[in-house]
C-alpha positions as CSV (number, residue, x, y, z in Angstrom):
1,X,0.0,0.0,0.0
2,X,1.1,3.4,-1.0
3,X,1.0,5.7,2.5
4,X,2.8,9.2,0.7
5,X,-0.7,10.6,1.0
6,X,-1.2,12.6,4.0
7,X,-5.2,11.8,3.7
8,X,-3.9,8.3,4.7
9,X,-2.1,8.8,7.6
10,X,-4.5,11.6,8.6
11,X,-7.3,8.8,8.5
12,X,-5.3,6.0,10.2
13,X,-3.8,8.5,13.4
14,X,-7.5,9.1,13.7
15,X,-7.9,5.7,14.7
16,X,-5.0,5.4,16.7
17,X,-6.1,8.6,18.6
18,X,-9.7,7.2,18.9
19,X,-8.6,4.1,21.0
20,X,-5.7,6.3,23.7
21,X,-6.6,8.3,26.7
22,X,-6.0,12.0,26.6
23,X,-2.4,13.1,27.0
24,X,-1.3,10.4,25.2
25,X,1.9,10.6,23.2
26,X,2.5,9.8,19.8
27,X,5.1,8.1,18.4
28,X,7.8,11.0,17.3
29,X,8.0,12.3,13.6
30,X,10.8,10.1,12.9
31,X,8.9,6.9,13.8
32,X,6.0,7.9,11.4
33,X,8.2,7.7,8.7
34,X,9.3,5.0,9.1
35,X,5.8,3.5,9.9
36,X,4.0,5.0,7.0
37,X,6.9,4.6,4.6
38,X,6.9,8.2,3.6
39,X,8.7,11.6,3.7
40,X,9.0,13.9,6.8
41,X,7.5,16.9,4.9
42,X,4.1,14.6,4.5
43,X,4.2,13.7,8.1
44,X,4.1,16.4,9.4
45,X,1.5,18.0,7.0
46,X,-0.5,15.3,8.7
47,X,0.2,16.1,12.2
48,X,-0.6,19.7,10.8
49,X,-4.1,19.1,10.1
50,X,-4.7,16.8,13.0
51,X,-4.0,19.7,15.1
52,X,-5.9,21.9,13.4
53,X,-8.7,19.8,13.9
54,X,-8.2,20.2,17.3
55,X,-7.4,15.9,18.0
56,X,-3.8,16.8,18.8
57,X,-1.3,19.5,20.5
58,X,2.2,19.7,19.4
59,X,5.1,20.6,22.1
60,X,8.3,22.2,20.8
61,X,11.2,19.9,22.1
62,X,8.7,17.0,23.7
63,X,6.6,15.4,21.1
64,X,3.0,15.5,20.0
65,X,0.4,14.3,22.4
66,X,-3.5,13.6,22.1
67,X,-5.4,16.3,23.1
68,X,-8.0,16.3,26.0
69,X,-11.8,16.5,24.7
70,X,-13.1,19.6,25.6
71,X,-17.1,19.6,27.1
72,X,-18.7,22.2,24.8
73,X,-20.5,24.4,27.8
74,X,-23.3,26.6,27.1
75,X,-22.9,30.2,27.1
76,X,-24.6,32.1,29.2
77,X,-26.2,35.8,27.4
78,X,-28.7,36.4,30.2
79,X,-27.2,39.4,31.4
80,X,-27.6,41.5,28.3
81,X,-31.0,40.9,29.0
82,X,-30.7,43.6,31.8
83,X,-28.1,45.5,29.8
84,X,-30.2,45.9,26.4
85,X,-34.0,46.6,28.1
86,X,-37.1,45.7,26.6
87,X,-37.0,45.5,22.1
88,X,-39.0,48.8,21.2
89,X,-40.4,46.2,18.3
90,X,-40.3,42.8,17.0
91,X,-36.5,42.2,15.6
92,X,-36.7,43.4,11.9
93,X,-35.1,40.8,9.3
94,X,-33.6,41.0,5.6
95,X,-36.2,39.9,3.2
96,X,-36.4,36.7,1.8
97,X,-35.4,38.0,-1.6
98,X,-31.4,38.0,-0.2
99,X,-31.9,33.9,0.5
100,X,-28.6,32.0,-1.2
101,X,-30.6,28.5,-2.7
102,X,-29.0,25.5,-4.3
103,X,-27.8,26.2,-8.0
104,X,-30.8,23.8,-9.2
105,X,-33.6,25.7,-8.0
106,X,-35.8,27.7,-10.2
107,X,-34.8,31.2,-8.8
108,X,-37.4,33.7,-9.1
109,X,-37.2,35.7,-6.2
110,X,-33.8,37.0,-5.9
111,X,-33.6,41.1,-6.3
112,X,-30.2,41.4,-8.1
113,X,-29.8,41.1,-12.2
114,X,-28.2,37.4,-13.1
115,X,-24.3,37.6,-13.3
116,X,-24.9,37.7,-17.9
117,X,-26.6,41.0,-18.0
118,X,-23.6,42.6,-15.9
119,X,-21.0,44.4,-17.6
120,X,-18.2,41.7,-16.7
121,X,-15.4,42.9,-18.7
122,X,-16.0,46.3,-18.0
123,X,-15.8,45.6,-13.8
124,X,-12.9,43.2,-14.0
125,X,-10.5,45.3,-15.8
126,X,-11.7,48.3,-14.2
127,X,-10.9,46.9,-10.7
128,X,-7.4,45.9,-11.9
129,X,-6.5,49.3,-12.8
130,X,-8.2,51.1,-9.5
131,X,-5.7,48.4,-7.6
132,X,-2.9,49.9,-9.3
133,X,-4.2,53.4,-8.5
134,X,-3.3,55.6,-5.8
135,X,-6.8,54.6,-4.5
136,X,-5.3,51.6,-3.5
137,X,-3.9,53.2,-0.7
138,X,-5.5,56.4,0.0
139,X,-8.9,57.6,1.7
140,X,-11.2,58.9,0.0
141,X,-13.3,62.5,0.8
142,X,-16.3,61.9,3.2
143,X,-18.6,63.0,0.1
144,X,-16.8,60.8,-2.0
145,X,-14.3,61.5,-5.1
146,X,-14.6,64.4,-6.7
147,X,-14.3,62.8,-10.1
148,X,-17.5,60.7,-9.3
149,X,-19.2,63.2,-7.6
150,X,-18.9,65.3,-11.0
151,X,-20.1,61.8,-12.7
152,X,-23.3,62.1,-10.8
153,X,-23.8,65.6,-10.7
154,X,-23.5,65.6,-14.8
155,X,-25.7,62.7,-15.7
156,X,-28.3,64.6,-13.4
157,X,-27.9,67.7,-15.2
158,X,-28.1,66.5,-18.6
159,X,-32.3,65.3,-17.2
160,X,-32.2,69.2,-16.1
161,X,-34.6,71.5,-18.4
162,X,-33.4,75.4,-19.0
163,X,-34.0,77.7,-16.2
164,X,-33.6,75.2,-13.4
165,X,-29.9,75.2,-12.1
166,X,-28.4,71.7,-12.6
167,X,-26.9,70.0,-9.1
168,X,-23.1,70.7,-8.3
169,X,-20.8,68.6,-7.5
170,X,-20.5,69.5,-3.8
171,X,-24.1,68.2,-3.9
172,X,-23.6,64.9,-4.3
173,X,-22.7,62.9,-1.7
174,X,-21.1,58.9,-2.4
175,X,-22.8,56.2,-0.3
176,X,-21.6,52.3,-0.1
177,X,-24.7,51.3,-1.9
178,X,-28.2,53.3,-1.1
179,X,-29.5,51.3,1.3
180,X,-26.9,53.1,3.8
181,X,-28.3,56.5,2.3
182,X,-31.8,55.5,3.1
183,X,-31.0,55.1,6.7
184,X,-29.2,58.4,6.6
185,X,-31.7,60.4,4.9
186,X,-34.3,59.1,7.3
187,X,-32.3,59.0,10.5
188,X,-31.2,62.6,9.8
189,X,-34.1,64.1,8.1
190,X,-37.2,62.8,9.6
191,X,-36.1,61.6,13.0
192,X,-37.1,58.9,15.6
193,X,-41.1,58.9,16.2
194,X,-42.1,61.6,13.2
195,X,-44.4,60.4,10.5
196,X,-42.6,59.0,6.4
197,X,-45.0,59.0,3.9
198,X,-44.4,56.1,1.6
199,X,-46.0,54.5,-1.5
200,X,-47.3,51.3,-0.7
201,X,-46.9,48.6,-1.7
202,X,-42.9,50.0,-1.9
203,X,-39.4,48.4,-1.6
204,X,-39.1,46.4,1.4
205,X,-35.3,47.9,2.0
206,X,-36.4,51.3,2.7
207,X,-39.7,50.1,5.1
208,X,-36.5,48.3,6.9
209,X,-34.4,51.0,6.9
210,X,-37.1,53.3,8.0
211,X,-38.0,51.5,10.8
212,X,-34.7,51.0,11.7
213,X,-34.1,54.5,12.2
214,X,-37.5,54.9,14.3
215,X,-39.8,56.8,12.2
216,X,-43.4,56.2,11.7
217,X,-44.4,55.2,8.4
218,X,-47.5,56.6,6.8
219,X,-48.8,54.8,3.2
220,X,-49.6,56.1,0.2
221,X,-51.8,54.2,-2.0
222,X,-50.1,53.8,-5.1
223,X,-51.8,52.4,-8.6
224,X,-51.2,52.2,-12.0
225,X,-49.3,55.6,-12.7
226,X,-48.3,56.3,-8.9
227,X,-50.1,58.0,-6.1
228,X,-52.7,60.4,-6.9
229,X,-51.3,64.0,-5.6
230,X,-54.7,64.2,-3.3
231,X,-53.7,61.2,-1.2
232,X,-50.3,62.9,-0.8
233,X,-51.9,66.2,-0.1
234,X,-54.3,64.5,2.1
235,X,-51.7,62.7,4.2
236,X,-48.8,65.8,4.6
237,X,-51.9,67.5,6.0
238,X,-53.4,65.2,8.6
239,X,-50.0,63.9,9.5
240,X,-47.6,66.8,9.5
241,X,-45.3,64.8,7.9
242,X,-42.3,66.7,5.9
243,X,-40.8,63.8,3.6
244,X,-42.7,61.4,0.9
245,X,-40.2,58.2,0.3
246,X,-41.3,57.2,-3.3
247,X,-39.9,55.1,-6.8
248,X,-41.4,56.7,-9.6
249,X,-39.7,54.9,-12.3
250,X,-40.4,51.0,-12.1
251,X,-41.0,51.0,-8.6
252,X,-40.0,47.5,-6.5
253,X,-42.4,45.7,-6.7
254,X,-44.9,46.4,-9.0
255,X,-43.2,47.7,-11.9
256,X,-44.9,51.2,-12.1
257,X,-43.6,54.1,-13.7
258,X,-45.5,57.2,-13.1
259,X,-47.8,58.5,-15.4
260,X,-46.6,61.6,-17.3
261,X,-47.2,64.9,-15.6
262,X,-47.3,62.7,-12.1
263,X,-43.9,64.0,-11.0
264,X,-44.7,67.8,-11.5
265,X,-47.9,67.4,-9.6
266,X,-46.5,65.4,-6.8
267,X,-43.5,67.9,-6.7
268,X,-45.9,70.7,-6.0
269,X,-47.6,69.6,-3.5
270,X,-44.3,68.8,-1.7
271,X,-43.4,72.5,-2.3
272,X,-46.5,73.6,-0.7
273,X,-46.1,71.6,2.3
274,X,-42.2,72.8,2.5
275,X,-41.6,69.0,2.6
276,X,-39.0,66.6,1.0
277,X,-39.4,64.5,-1.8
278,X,-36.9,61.9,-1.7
279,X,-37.0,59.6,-5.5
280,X,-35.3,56.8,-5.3
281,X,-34.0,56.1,-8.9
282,X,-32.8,52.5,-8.5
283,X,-33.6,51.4,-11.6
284,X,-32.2,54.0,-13.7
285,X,-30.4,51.8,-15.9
286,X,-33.1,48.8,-16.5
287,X,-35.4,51.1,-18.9
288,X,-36.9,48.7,-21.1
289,X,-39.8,50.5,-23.1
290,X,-39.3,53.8,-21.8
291,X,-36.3,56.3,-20.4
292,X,-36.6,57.4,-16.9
293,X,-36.4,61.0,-16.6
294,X,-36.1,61.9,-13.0
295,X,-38.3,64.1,-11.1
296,X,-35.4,66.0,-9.6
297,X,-35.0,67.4,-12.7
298,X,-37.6,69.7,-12.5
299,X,-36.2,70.9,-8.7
300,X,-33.5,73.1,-7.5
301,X,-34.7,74.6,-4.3
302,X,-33.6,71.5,-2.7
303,X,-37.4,69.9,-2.1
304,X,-35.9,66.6,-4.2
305,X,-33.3,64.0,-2.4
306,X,-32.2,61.9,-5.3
307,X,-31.0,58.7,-4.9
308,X,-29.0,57.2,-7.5
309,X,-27.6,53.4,-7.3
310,X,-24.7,51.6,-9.5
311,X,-24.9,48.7,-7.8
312,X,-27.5,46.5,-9.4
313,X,-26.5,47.8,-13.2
314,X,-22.4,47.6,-12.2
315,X,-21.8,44.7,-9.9
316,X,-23.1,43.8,-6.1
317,X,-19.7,43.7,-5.4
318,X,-19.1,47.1,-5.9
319,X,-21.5,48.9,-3.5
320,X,-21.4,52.3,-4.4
321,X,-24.3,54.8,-5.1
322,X,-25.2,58.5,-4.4
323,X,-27.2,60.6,-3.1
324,X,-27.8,64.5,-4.5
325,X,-29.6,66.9,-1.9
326,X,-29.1,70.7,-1.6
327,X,-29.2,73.2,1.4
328,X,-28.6,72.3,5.2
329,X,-30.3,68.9,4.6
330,X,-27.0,67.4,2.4
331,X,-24.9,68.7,5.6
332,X,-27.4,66.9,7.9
333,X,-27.2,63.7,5.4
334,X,-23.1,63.9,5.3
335,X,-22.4,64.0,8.9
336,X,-24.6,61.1,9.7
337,X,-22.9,59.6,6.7
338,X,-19.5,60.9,8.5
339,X,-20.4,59.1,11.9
340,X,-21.6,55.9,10.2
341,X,-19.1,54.3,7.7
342,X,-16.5,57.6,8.2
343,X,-15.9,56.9,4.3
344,X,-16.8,54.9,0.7
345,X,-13.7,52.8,-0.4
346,X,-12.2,55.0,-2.4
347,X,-11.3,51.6,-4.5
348,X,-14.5,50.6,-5.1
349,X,-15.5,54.4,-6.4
350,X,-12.9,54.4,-8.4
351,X,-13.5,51.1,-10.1
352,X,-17.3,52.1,-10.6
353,X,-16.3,55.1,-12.2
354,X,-14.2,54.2,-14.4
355,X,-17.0,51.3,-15.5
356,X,-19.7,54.5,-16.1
357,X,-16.9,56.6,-18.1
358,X,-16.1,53.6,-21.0
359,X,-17.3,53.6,-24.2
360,X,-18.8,50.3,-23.2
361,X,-20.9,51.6,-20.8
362,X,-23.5,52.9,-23.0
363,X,-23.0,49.6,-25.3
364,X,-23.5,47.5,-22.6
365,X,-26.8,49.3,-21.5
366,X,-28.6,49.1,-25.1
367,X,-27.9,45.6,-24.9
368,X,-28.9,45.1,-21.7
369,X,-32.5,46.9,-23.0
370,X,-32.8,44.0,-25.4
371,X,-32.0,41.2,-23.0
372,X,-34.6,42.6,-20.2
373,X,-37.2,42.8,-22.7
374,X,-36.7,39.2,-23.7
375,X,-36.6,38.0,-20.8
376,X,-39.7,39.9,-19.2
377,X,-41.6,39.0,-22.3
378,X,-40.3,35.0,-21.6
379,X,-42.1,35.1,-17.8
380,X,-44.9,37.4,-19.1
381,X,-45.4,34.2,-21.7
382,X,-45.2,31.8,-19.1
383,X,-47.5,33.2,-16.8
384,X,-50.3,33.5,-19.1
385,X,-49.9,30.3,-20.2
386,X,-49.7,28.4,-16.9
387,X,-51.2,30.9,-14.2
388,X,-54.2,31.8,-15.5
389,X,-55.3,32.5,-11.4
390,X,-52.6,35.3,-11.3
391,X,-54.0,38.9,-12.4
392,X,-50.8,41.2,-13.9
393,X,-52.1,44.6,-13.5
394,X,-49.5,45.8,-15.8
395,X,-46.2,44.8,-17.9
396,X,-43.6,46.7,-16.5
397,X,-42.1,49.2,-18.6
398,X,-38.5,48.7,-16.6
399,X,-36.9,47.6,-14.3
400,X,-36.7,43.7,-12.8
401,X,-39.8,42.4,-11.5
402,X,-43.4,41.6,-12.5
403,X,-46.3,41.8,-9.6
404,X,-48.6,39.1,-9.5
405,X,-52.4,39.3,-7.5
406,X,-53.5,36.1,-6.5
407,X,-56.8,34.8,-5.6
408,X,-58.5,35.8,-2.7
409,X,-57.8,33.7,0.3
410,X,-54.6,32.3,-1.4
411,X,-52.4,30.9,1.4
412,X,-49.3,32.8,0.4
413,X,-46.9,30.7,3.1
414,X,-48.0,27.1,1.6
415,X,-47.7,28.4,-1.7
416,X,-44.3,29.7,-1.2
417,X,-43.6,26.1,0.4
418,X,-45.0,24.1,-1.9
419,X,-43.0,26.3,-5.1
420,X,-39.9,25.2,-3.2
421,X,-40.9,21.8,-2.6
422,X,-41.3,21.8,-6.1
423,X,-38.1,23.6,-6.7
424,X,-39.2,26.9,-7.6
425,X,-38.1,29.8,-5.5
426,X,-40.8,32.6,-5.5
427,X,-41.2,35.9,-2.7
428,X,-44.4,36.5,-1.1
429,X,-45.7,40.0,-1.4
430,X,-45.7,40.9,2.6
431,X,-42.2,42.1,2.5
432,X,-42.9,45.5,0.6
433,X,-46.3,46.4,2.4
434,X,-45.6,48.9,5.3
435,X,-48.7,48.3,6.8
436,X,-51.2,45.1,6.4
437,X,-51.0,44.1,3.0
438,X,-53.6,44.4,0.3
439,X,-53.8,41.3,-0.9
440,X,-52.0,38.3,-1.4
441,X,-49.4,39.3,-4.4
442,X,-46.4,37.7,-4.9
443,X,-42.9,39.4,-6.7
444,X,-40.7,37.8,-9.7
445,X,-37.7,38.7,-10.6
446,X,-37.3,38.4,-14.5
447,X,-33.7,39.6,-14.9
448,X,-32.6,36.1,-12.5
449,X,-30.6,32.8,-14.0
450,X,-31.6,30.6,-16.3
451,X,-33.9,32.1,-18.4
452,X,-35.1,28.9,-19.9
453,X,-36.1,27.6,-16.8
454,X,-38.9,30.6,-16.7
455,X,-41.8,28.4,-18.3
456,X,-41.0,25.5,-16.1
457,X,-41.2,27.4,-13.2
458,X,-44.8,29.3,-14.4
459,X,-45.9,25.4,-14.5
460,X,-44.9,24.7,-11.3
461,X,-45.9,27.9,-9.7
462,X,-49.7,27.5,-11.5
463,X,-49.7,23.7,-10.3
464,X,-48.8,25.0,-6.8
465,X,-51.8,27.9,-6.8
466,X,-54.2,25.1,-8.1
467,X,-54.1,23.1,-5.4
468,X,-53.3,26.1,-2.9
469,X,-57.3,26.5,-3.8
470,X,-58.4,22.9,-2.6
């Protein structure tokens, strides 16, 4: 038998260690050689991982001895019980969309665009060079590089009509990724225990990070082509609340782009509350049928915070957004910013930026119009076909997602249990409700793997809602 494998002698010391009493000796290094017929440099590679595995201690000079088995105690946390006082709430979770499932699954739940509609090349060679860069090794400004804040501030400013001063620069303020803005804006802006309008249903993210930060949030009903401006005068009045949280290009969930006009008269009557707007812009790079022109456009008295993200269209590994605010509020946003994270990598801003500024950008984003309408017209296809149960209010214009209604009385937590019985991997509506939710609805994500598998997984999912109804 051949014993130069360490694996070997790993597996037979094992034994040997399993029949000796703690404190035990083993034979010395030289000894194993000559037992298992093989070279000093795999012994002891053995006795390496032996004692990483915690079955054996090594004593310079002495020898190598089995170790004691240790009595795993429990740990005892009670004090912080005292310490940490009653939970003001329930503990608040990630959504389900952020689960990791096996690679077999039907994933249509996931919020993030499948790794073949990112711009690979571009990101790869783009975080070579900024690793060669003196952002390597430097730290970055609090609001971020100057270079990207221009970025920002310019593609902004090109959506800017004549007569309306286009955001600066020194306006723009770098975020790792917007969910950390959200928390900001909120935590600075609004405060702990004062009413945040939001759309609902709306992204679940920003109901987390809202409630995170203590505020009281106050829904908006929101159809077809966004809130109606009488429900948003309505609630600023009765609620005295100074900030409407709101997606008005394919919101997350449903899809919804706001009806032409909407933003103007939705803008106003945040001016004549002397309230904030603040348009989250997520999916400003997933227009499909349709450009998003953002609403902060039409603003420069600072009523509009305008968040922008990279980090769905770039790469989730590089977490970098932005957010562009005016007046004493972007001081308010950047030292809570400050306090928080101190800093974005200056690495990771420099690698986005130098993505956005390639010729290849703009390629990459006409084809990646192309592949999100295929694939949203795939599911669209596949639905209709196989869930005839499932009303679609509307085919998304942008963005990731379709938003399904299903039957009244549905059982959203069987049929979520049963699609992953089945392997199918769906996300049950609840998540992005702020308050109880309207119905039972459940979210897709077109823009996931395995595009092929979309047809499949309608099957499934219709079988599923058919018997969900027995």
């Amino acid at each position: 038998m051949n014993y130069d494998s360490s694996s070997r002698i790993v597996a037979r010391l094992k034994e040997r260690i399993a029949r000796s009493s703690p404190g035990s000796r083993l034979p010395s290094s030289r000894s194993l050689v000559a037992e298992f017929q093989a070279s000093p440099v795999t012994v002891q590679k053995a006795l390496q991982a032996l004692a990483v595995q915690g079955l054996v201690e090594s004593r310079p000079g002495v020898g190598t001895f089995v170790r004691a088995a240790r009595t795993a105690r429990p740990s005892d946390y009670g004090w912080q019980s005292a310490a940490l006082g009653a939970a003001p709430m329930p503990p608040l979770a990630a959504s389900a969309t952020m689960r990791s499932v096996p690679n077999e699954a039907i994933a249509l739940h996931s919020g993030y665009p499948d790794r073949e509609l990112l711009p690979e090349r571009l990101v790869q060679a783009a975080l070579v060079r900024a690793a060669r860069s003196d952002a390597a090794l430097s730290r970055p400004p609090v609001a971020g590089l100057p270079e990207l804040q221009s970025w920002f501030a310019r593609e902004l400013g090109a959506a800017t009509p004549s007569g309306i001063n286009p955001p600066a620069p020194s306006d723009v303020i770098v975020l790792p990724g917007s969910q950390g803005g959200l928390s900001s804006i909120f935590s600075a802006l609004v405060g702990r225990g004062r009413p945040l309008l939001i759309e609902s249903p709306s992204y679940w993210g920003a109901i987390l990070a809202a409630r995170n930060a203590g505020v009281e949030l106050v829904p908006v009903p929101s159809g077809m082509g966004g809130p109606a401006p009488e429900d948003v005068d309505r609630a600023l009045e009765e609620t005295g609340a100074r900030m409407f949280y709101a997606q008005p290009h394919y919101a997350n969930p449903t899809g919804t782009q706001w009806a032409s006009g909407r933003g103007a008269e939705i803008l106003e009557v945040v001016r004549r509350h002397g309230a904030f707007l603040v348009e989250d812009d997520w999916a400003h790079d997933f227009g499909i049928d349709s450009t998003p022109v953002p609403v902060a456009g039409q603003d420069d008295s600072g009523h509009v915070i305008y968040v922008r993200s990279l980090t769905k269209s770039v790469s989730p590994a590089i977490r970098v957004a932005a957010a562009i605010a005016r007046g004493p509020a972007r001081e308010r946003i950047l030292a809570d910013r400050g306090a928080e994270t101190m800093y974005v990598s200056g690495l990771l801003q420099a690698a986005a930026l130098d993505v956005v500024t390639q010729p290849g950008w703009q390629t990459h984003l006409r084809s990646l119009r192309h592949q999100l309408r295929a694939r949203r017209d795939l599911m669209v296809a596949g639905i209709q076909e196989h869930v005839p149960k499932a009303h679609l209010e509307q085919i998304p214009k942008g963005g990731l997602n379709l938003w399904l209604r299903l039957p009244d009385g549905t059982n959203l937590e069987r049929l979520t249990r049963d699609c992953e019985d089945a392997g199918v991997i769906i996300a049950a509506g609840t998540d992005w409700f702020p308050a109880e939710a309207a119905g039972p609805f459940i979210r897709l994500n077109y823009s996931g793997p395995n595009p092929g598998a979309f047809r499949e997984g309608a099957r499934l999912l219709g079988a599923a809602l058919e018997r969900n109804g027995r």
